[in-house]
N, CA, C and O of each residue as an XYZ file, in Angstrom:
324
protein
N     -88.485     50.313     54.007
C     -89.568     50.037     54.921
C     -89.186     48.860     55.813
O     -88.624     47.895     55.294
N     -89.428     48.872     56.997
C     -89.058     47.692     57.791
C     -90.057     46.844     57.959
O     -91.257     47.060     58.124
N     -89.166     45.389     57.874
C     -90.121     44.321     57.586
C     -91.038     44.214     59.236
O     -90.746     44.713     60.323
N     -92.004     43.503     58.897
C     -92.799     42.903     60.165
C     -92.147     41.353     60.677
O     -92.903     40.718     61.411
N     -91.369     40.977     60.483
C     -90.813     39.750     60.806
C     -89.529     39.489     60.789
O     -89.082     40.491     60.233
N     -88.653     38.819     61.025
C     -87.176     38.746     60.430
C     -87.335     37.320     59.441
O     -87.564     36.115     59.540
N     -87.116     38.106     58.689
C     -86.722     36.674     57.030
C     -85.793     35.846     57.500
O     -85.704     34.666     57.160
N     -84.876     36.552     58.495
C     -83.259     35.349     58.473
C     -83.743     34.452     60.004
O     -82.786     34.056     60.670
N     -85.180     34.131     60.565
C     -85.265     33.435     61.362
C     -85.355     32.116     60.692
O     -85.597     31.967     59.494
N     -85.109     31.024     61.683
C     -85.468     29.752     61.389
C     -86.916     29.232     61.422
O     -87.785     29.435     62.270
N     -86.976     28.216     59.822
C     -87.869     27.524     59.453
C     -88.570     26.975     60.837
O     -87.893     26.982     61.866
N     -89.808     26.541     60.860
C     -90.336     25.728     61.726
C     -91.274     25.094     61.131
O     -92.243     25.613     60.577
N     -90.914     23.385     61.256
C     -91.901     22.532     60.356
C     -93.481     22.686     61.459
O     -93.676     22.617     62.673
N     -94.443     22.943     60.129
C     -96.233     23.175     60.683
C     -96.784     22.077     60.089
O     -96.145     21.650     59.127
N     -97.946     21.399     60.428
C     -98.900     20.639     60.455
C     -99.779     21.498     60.000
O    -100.103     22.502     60.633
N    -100.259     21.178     58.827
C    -101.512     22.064     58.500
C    -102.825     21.154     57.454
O    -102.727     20.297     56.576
N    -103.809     21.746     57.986
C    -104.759     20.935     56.965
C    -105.506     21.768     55.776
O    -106.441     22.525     56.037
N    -105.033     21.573     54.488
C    -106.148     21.881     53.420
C    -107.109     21.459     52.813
O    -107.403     20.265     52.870
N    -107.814     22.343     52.096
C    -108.681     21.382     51.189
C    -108.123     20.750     50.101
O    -107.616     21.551     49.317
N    -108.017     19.304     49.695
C    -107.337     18.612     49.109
C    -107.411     18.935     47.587
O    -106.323     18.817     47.025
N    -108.586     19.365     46.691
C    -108.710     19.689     45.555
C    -107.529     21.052     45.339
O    -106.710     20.898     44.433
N    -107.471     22.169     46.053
C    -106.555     23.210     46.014
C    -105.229     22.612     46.703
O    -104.185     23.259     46.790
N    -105.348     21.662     47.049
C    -103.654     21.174     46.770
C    -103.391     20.368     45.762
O    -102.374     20.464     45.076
N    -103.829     19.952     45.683
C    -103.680     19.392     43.943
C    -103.718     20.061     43.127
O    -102.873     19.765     42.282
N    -104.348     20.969     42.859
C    -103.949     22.342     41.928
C    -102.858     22.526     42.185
O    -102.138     22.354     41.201
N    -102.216     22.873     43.275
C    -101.076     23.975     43.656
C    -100.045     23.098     43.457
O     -98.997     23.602     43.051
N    -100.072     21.799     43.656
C     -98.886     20.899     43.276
C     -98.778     20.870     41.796
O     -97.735     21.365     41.368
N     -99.698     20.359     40.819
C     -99.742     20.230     39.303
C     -99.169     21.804     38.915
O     -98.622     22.041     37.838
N     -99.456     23.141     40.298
C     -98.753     24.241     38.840
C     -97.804     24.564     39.804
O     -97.547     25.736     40.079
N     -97.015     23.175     40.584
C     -95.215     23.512     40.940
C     -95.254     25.089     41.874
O     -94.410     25.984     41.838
N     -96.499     25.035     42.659
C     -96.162     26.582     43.640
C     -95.804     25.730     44.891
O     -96.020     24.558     45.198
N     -95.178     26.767     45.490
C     -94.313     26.644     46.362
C     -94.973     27.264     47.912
O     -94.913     28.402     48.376
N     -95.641     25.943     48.494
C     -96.756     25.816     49.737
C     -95.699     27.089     50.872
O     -95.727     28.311     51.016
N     -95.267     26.498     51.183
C     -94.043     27.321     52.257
C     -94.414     29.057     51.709
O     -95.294     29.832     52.085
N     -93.440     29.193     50.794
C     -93.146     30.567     50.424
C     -94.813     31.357     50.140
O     -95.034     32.417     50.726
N     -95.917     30.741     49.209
C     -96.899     31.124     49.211
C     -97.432     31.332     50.410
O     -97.706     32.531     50.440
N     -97.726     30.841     51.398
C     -97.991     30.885     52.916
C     -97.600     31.842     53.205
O     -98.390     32.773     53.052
N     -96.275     32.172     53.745
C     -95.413     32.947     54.020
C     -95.461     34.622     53.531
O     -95.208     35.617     54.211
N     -95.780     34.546     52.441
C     -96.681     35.953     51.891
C     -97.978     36.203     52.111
O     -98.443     37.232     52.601
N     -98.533     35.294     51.763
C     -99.811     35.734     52.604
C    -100.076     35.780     53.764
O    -100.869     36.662     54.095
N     -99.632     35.036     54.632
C     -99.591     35.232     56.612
C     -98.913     36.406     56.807
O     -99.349     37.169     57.670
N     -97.408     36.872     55.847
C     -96.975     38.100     55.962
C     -98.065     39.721     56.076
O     -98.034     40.728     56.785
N     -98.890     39.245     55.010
C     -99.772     40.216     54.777
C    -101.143     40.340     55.614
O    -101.868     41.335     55.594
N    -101.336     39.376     56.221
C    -102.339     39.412     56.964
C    -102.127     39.835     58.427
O    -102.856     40.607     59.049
N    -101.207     39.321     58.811
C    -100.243     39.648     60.048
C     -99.966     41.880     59.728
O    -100.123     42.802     60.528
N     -99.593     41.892     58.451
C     -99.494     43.613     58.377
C    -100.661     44.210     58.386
O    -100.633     45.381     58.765
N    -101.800     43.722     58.052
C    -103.190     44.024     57.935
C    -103.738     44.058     59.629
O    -104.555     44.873     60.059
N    -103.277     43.305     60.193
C    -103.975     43.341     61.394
C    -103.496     44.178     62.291
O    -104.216     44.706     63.138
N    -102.326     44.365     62.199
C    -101.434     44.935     63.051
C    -101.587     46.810     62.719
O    -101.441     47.700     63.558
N    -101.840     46.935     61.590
C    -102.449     48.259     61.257
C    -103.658     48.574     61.790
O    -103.982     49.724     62.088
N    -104.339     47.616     61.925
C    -105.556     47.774     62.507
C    -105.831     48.042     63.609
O    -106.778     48.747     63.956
N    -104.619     47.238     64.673
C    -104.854     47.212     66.358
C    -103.718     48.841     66.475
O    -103.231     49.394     67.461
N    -103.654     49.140     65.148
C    -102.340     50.640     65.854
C    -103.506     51.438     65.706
O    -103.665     52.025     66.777
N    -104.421     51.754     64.879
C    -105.377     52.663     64.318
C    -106.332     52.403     65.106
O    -107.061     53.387     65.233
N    -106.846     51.024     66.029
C    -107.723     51.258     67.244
C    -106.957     51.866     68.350
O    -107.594     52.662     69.040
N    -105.735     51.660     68.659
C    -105.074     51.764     69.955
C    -104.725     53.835     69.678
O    -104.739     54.590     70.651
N    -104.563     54.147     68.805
C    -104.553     55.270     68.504
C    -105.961     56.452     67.394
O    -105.883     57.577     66.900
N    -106.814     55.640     67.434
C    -107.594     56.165     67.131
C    -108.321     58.041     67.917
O    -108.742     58.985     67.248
N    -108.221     57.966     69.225
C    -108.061     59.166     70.016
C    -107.634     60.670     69.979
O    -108.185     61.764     70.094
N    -105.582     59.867     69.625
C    -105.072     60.790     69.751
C    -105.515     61.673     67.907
O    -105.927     62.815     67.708
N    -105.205     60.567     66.892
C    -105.661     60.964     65.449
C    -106.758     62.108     65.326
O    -106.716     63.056     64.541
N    -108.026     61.750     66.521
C    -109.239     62.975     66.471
C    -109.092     63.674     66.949
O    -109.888     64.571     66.672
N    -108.305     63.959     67.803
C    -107.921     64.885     68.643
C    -106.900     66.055     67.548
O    -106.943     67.284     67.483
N    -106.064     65.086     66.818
C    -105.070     65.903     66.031
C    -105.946     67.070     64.773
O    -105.817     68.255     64.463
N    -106.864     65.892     64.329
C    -107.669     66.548     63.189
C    -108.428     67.419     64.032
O    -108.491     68.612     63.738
N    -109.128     66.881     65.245
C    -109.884     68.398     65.499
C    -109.177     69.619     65.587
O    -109.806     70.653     65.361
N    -107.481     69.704     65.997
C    -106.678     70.756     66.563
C    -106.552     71.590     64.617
O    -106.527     72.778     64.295
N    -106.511     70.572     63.914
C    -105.933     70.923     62.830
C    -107.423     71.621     62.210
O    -107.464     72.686     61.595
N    -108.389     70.917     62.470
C    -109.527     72.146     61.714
C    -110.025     73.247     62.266
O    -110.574     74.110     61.581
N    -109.830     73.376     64.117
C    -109.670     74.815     64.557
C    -108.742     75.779     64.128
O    -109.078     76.872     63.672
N    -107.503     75.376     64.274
C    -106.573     75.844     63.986
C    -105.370     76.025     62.552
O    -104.309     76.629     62.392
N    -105.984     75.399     61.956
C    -105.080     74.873     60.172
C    -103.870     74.556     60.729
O    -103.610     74.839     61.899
N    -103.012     73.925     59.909
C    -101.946     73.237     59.770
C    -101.038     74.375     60.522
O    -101.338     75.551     60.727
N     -99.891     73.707     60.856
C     -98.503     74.909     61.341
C     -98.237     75.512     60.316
O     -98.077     76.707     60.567
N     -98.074     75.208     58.983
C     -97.752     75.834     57.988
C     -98.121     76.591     57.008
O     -97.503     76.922     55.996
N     -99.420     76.910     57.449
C    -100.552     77.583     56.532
C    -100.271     78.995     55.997
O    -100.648     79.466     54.925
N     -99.252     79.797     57.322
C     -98.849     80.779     56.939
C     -97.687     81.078     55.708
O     -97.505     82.121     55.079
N     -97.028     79.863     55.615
C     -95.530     79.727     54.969
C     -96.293     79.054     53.437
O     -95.514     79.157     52.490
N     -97.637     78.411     53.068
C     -97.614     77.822     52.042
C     -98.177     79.219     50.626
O     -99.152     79.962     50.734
N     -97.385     79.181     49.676
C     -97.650     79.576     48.752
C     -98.549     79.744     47.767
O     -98.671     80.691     46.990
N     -99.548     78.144     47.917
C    -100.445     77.735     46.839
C    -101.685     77.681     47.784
O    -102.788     77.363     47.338
């Protein structure tokens, strides 16, 4: 599956503000701020981006299913079961 980002780009130091009680957690259990970030912005960034393909193509999709419930699949004739 191809990634949404390139892993082998360069770091860029961020300024960020948390809530201080959940960093103190996250320091006492040794997680790793960067890399945790980094998965979750990964995933949110894939979440959204699915989203703006499925609005930006939402159209052609109804269009496909309507062709496909007039007409059944191309293969309807060839399936066995």
């Amino acid at each position: 599956m191809k990634s949404i980002y390139d892993h082998s780009a360069a770091k860029k130091p961020t300024n960020l503000s948390l809530n201080k009680d959940l960093l103190t957690k996250a320091k006492q259990l040794n997680i790793n701020l960067s890399a945790t970030l980094e998965k979750a912005l990964a995933a949110e960034v894939s979440k959204r981006q699915a989203e703006e393909w499925l609005k930006a193509n939402q159209k052609g999709l109804e269009a496909c299913n309507e062709f496909v419930e007039k007409n059944g699949l191309f293969s309807d004739a060839f399936r066995d079961f």
